[in-house]
C-alpha atoms as one frame of an Amber mdcrd trajectory, in Angstrom:
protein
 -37.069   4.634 -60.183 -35.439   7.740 -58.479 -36.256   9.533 -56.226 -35.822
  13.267 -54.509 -36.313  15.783 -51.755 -39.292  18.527 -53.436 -38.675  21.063
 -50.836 -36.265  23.875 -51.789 -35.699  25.357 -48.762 -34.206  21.828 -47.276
 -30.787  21.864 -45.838 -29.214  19.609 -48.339 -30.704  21.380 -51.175 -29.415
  24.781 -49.939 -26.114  23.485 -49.154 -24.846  21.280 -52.488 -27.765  23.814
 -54.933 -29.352  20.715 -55.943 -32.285  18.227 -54.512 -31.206  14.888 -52.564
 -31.948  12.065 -54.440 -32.427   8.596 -52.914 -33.150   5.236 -54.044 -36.315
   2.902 -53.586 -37.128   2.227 -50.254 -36.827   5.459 -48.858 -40.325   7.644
 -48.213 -39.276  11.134 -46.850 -36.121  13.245 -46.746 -33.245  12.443 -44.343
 -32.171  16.470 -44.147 -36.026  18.043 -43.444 -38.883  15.484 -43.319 -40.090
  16.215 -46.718 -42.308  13.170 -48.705 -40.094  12.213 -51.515 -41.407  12.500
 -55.236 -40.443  10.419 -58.376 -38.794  11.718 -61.392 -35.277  13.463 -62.085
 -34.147  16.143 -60.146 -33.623  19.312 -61.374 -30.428  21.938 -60.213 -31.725
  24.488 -58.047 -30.581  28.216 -59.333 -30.724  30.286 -56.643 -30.398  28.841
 -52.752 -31.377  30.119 -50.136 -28.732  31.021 -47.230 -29.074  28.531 -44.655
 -29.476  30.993 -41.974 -32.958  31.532 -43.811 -33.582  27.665 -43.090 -36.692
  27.740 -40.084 -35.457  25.372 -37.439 -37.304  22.129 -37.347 -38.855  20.510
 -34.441 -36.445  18.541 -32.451 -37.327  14.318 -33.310 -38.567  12.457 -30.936
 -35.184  10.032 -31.909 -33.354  12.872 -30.611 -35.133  13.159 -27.192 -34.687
   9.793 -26.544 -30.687   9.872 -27.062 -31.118  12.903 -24.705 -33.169  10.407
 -22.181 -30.719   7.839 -22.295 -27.991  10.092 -21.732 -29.383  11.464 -18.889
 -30.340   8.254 -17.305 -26.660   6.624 -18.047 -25.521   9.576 -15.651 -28.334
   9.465 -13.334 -27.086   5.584 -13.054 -23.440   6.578 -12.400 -24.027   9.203
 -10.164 -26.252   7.032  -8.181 -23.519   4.182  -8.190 -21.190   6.695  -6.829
 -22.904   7.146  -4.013 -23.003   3.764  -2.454 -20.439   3.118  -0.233 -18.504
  -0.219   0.153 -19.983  -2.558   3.040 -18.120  -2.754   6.021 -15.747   0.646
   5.257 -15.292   1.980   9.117 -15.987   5.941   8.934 -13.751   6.786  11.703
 -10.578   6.118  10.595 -11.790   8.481   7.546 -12.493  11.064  10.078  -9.297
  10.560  12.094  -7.089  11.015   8.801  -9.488  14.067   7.930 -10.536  11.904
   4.658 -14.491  12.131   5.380 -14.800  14.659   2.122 -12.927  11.775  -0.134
 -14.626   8.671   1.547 -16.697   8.075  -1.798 -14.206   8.247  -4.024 -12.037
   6.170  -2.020 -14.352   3.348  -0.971 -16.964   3.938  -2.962 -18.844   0.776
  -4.883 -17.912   2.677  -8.034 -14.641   4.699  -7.039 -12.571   2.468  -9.702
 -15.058   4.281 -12.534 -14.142   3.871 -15.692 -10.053   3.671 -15.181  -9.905
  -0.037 -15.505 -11.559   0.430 -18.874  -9.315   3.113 -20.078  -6.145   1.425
 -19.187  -7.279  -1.793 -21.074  -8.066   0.264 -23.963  -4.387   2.222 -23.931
  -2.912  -1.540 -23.211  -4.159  -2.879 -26.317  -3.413   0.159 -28.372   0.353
  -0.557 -27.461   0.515  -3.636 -28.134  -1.187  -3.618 -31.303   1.324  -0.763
 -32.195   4.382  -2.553 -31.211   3.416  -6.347 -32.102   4.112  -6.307 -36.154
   1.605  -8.900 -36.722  -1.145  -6.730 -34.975  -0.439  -3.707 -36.366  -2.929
  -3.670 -39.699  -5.730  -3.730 -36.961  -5.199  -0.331 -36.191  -6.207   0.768
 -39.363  -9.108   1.574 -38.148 -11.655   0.088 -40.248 -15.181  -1.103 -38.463
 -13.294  -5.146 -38.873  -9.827  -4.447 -37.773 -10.409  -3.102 -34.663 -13.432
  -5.812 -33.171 -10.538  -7.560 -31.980  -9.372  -4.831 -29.974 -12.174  -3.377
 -28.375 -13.039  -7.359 -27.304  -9.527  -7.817 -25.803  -9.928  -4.219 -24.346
 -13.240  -5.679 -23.027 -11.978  -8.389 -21.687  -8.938  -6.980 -19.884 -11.605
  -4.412 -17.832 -13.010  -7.085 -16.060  -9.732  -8.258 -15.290  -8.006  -5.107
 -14.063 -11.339  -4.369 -12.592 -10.672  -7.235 -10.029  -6.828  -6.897  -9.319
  -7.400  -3.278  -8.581 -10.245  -4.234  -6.408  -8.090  -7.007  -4.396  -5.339
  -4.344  -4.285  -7.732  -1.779  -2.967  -9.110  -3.896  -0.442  -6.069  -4.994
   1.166  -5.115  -1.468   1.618  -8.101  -0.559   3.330  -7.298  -3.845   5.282
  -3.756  -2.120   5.847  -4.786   0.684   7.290  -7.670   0.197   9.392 -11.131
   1.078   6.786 -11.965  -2.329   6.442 -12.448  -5.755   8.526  -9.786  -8.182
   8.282 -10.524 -11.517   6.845 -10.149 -13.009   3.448 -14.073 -12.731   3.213
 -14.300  -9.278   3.120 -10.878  -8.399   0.469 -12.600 -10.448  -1.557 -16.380
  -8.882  -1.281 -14.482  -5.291  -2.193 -12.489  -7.156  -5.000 -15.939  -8.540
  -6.513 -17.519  -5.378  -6.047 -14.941  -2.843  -7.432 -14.435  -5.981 -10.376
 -18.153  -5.810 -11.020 -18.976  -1.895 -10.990 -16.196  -1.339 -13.446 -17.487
  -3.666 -16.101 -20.790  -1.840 -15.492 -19.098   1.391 -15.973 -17.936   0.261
 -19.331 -21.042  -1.061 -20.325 -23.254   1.787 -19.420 -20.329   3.859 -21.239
 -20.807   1.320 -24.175 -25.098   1.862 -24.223 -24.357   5.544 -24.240 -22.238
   5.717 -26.720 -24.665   3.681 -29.025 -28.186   4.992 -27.820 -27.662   8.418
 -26.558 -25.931  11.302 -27.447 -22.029  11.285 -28.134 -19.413   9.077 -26.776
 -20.260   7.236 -23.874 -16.448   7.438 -22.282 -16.548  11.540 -22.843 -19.854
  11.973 -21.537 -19.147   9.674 -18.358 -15.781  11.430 -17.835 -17.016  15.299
 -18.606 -19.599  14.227 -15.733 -17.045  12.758 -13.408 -15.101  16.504 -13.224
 -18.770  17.576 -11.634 -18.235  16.890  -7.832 -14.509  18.508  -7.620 -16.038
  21.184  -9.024 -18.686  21.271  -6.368 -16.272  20.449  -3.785 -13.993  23.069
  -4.946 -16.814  25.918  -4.683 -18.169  24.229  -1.163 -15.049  24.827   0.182
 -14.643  28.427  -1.255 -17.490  29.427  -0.465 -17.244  27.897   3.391 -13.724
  29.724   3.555 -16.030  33.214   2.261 -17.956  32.763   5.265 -16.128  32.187
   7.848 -14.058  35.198   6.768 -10.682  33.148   5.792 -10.487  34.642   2.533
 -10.612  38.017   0.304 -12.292  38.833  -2.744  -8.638  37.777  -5.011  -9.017
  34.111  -4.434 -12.475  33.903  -6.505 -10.688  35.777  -9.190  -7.571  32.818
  -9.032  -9.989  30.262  -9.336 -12.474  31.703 -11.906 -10.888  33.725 -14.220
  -8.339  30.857 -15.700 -11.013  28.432 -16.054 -12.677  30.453 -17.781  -9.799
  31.706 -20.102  -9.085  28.155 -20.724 -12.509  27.119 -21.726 -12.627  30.053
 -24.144  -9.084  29.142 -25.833 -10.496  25.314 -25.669 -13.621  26.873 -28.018
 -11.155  28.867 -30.057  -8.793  26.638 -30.774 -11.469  24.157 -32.330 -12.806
  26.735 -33.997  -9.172  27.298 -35.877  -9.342  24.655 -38.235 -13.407  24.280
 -37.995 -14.982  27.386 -39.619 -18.332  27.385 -40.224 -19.791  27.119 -43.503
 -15.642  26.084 -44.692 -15.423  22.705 -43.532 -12.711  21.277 -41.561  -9.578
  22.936 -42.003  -6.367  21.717 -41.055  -5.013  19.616 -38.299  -6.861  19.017
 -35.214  -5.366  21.036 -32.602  -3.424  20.520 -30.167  -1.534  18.373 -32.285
   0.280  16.875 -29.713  -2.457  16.316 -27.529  -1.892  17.055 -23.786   0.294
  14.614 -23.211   3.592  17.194 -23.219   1.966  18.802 -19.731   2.199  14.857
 -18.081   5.528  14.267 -19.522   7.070  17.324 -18.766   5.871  17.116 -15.057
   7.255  13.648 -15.045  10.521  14.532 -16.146  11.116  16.928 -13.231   9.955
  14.427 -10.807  11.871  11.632 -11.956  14.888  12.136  -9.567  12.816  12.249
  -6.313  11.133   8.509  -7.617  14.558   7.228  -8.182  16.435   8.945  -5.420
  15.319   6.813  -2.646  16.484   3.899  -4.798  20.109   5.923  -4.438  19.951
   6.684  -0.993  20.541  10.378  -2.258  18.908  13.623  -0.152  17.089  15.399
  -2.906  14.841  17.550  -0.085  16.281  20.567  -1.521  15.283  19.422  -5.116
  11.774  19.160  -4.165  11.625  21.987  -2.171  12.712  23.654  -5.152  10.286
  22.166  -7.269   7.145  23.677  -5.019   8.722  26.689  -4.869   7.315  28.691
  -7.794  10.615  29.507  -8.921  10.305  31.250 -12.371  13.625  29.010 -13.736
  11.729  25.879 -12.684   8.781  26.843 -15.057  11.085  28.104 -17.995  12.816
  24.625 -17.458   8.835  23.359 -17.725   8.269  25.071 -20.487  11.049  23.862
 -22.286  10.071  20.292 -21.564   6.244  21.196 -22.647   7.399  22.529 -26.278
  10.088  19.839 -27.195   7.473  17.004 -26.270   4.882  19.473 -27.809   6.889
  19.356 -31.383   8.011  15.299 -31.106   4.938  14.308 -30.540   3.211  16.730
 -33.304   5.212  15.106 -35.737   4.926  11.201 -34.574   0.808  11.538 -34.574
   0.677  13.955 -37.560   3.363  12.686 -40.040   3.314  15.197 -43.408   3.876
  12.364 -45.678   0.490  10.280 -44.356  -1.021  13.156 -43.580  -0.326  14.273
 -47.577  -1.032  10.782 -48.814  -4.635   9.978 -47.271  -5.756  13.436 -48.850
  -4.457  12.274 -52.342  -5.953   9.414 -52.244  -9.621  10.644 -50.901  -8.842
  12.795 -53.603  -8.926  15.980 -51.194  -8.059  19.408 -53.010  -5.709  21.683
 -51.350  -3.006  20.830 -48.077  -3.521  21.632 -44.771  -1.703  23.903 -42.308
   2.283  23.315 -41.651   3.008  20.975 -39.307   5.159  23.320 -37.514   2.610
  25.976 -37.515   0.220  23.469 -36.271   3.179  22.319 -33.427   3.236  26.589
 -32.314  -0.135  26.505 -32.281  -0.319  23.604 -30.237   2.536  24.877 -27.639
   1.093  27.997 -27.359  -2.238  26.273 -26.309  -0.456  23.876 -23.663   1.495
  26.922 -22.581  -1.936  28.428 -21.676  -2.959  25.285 -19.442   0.249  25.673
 -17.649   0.363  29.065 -16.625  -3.724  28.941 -15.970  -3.082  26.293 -13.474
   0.084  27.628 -11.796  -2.119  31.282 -11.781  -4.805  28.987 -10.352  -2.747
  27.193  -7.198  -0.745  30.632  -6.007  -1.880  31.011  -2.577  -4.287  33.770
  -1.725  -4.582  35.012   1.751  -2.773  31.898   2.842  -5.309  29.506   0.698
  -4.155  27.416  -1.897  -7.099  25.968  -4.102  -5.759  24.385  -7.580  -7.750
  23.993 -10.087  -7.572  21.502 -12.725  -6.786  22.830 -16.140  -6.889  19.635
 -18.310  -9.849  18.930 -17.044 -11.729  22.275 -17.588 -10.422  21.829 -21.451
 -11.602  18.088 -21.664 -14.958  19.344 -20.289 -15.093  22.198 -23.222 -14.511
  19.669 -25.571 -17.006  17.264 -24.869 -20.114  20.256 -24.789 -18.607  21.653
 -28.110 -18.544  17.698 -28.886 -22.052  17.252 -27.643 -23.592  20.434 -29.671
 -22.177  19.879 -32.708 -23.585  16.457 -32.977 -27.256  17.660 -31.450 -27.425
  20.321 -34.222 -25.929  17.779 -36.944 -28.812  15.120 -35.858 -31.694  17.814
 -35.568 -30.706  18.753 -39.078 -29.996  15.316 -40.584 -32.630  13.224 -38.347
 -31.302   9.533 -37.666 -27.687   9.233 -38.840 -25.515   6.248 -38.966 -22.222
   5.649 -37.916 -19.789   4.429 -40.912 -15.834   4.609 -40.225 -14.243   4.736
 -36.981 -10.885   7.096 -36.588  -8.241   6.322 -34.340  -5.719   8.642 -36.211
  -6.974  12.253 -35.427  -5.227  14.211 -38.565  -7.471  11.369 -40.759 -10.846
  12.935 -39.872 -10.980  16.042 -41.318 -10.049  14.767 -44.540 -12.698  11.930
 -44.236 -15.146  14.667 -43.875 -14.097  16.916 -46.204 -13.956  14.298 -49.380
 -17.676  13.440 -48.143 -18.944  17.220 -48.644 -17.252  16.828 -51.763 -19.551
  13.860 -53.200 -21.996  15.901 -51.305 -22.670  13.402 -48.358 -23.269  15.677
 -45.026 -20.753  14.012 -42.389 -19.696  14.855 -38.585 -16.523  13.719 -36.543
 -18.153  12.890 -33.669 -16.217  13.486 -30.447 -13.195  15.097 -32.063 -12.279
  17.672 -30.018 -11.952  15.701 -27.381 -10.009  13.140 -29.123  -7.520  15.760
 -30.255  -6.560  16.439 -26.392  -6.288  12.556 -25.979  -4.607  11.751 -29.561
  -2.907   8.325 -29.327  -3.568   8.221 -25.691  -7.058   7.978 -25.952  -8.100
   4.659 -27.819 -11.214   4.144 -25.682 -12.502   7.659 -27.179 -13.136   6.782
 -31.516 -13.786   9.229 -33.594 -16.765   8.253 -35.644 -18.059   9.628 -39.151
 -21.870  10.315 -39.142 -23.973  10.261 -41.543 -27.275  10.287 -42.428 -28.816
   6.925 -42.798 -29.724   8.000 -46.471 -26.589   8.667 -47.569 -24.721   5.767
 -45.581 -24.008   3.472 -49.062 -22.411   6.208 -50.712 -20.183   6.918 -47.586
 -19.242   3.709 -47.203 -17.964   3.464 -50.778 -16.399   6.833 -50.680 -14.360
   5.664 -47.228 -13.082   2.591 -49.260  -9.864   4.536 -50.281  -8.417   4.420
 -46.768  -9.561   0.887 -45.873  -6.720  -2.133 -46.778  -8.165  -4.700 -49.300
 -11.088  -6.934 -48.355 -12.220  -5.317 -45.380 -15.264  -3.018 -46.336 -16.965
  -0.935 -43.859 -20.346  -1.832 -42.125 -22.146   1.163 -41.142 -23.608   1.151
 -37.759 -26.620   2.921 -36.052 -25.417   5.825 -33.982
């Protein structure tokens, strides 16, 4: 017997001009809350515009995702505060280090970086090892074995980085000697960065969006603070004019509106997803391009060579050392465009998810993209010039990741108060895939949502540890799951997953 949605006015109705229909089991509608009724459906002629759509009260599924994300971050920010036993305070205060002394012997100052490096570590060698390499297909199956090994290798790094960190501390002064205590700080970095994961893991699953981007949009909070505290002390005491507010604001604030923007390029509302996701190259380029110019002062003292002048030259703010920067930003910018955004898999997933239409160039996308980086670059370079003898940088990747992750986080609260209890059914570790995933779902007229993609297009293949996931709703999970089959290799269907 089938079943469908009565109510008109209902989101799916108004969207696809037809009821949902569902199959036994089911009691009320996914999209609005509606009782289902038996019988055939019948086409609806005129919908209504889904602006006219009242907004529904918020679930109480939804609060508690809220809850749980809060507390995950209530948890970490409480973790951060505890400070390794035994850390001596005054050699922090004779090195003027008192401001850092958390995040350099804190119980949690290794965060989640363990985890993230495992993650990347696996990626590569499942990319280089041939044998390995199907598992990066990125079906629900193939990559269990990663994220285990990925697992694994976080407790791991978790307690070499701990023994290295406590022998340092031994080094210079922060900490006892003794075997006893390197290896309490190795056991307690080791331990409080497999909690990190795992608190990153129960977010991810029970709250709302990823659990790494939430963790590590919350972790740019306190520099922030910091940043301000110390402004704002410099204000005071008179140390400062009115420009250097204006050198720290206004590029932050340029680059959070080009981070919305940007998104918004291939994203239009009411259109689907259009194109590739931007920046194409990720912002990888801005790394590489810095480490390029550095390169000679890490191998110089190798040499014996005198490259003072170099790195003098390098601080400088010379205008031909950022043209040279520049030039290293856009030829990284286009290679790597065109190694995670190939035209000819790019063109052959849509044919085979049966997608109409192509999307942008690749080299449009690669401008677009350059342009974008260029932006970060000259924001933070605006951002560091000294103002009445202050230099302040600010962090420009990091004002864009944290963009990304609250357009990240709305989207999906707007998707799930819409679509009540969703489901997770394809994870997407190549970022051009997920547009097209979504858009041959609103084509068999399945609502879906790439969750966390924006800030997976800044990490691209750097940024295993952050999926992107198709939602859902729970309803309509079967027919995802079949329609997804297209990109999945023989014999390994998809198992959709509460999210």
């Amino acid at each position: 017997m089938s079943l469908h949605c009565p109510n008109q006015s209902c989101p799916y109705a108004t969207r696809y001009r037809r009821p949902a229909e569902y199959r036994e089991g089911f009691t009320t509608c996914s999209d609005c809350g509606s009782a289902l009724v038996p019988g055939e459906s019948v086409p609806i002629a005129t919908p209504i515009a889904p602006e006219a759509i009242p907004a529904g009260p918020v679930s109480r599924e939804l609060w508690q995702r809220v809850t749980v994300t809060a507390g995950v971050l209530g948890i970490a920010w409480a973790a951060s505060q505890i400070l390794i036993p035994g850390v001596d305070l005054s050699e922090f205060d004779r090195a003027g280090l008192r401001n850092r002394v958390f995040a350099m012997a804190g119980a949690a100052s290794l965060g989640l970086n363990p985890a993230i490096f495992a993650f990347q570590l696996v990626e590569w060698a499942a990319l280089i090892v041939p044998p390995w390499r199907h598992l990066r297909a990125g079906t629900p199956e193939g990559r269990v074995p990663l994220r285990r090994a990925a697992y694994l290798l976080t407790a791991v790094f978790g307690l070499v980085q701990g023994f290295g960190i406590g022998t340092w501390m031994q080094s210079v002064h922060m900490l006892e000697p003794g075997l006893g205590q390197r290896l309490m700080v190795t056991a307690i970095l080791g331990v409080t960065s497999t909690l990190a994961l795992a608190l990153a893991h129960v977010a991810g699953r029970r709250g709302l969006g990823n659990g790494f981007s939430v963790l590590l949009a919350a972790a740019l909070v306190p520099s922030v603070v910091e940043l301000a505290e110390s402004a704002y002390g410099l204000w005071t005491a008179g140390a400062m004019t009115s420009g250097l507010p204006f050198t720290l604001a206004l590029p932050s604030v340029i680059v959070a509106v080009a981070s919305v923007r940007l998104a918004r390029r291939f994203w239009k509302r009411g259109e689907g997803p259009r194109g590739l996701p931007l920046p194409a190259s990720g912002v990888a380029p801005l790394g590489i391009a810095a480490g390029i110019l550095s390169l000679p002062l890490s191998v110089a003292p190798l040499l014996g060579a005198d490259l003072r002048e170099y790195a003098a030259l390098l601080s400088s703010g010379d205008l031909r050392v950022d043209a040279i920067h520049l030039a290293l930003i856009a030829a990284s910018c286009a290679a790597l465009s065109f190694l995670f955004n190939r035209p000819e898999r790019v063109s052959a997933l849509r044919a085979r998810l049966g997608v109409e239409g192509a999307p942008d160039p690749l080299e449009r996308s690669a401008v677009k993209s350059f342009l974008f980086l260029a932006l970060l670059y000259a924001a933070a370079r605006v951002g560091s010039l000294p103002v009445s003898g202050v230099r302040m940088a600010v962090d420009m990747v990091g004002v864009a990741v944290f963009a990304a992750v609250a357009q990240d986080l709305v989207s999906e609260w707007r998707f799930r108060r819409v679509h009540g209890p969703v489901v997770s059914v394809w994870p997407v570790h190549q970022v051009y895939a997920a547009p097209a995933l979504v858009e041959a779902l609103e084509a068999r007229e399945v609502p879906a949502l790439a969750r966390s993609l924006r800030h997976r297009a800044l990490l691209q293949f750097f940024g295993p540890h952050v999926p992107v996931e198709i939602l859902v709703p729970a309803a309509h999970a079967t027919k995802a799951e079949a329609a997804l089959r297209a990109v999945a290799p023989p014999g390994t269907p998809a198992s959709p997953q509460p999210s």
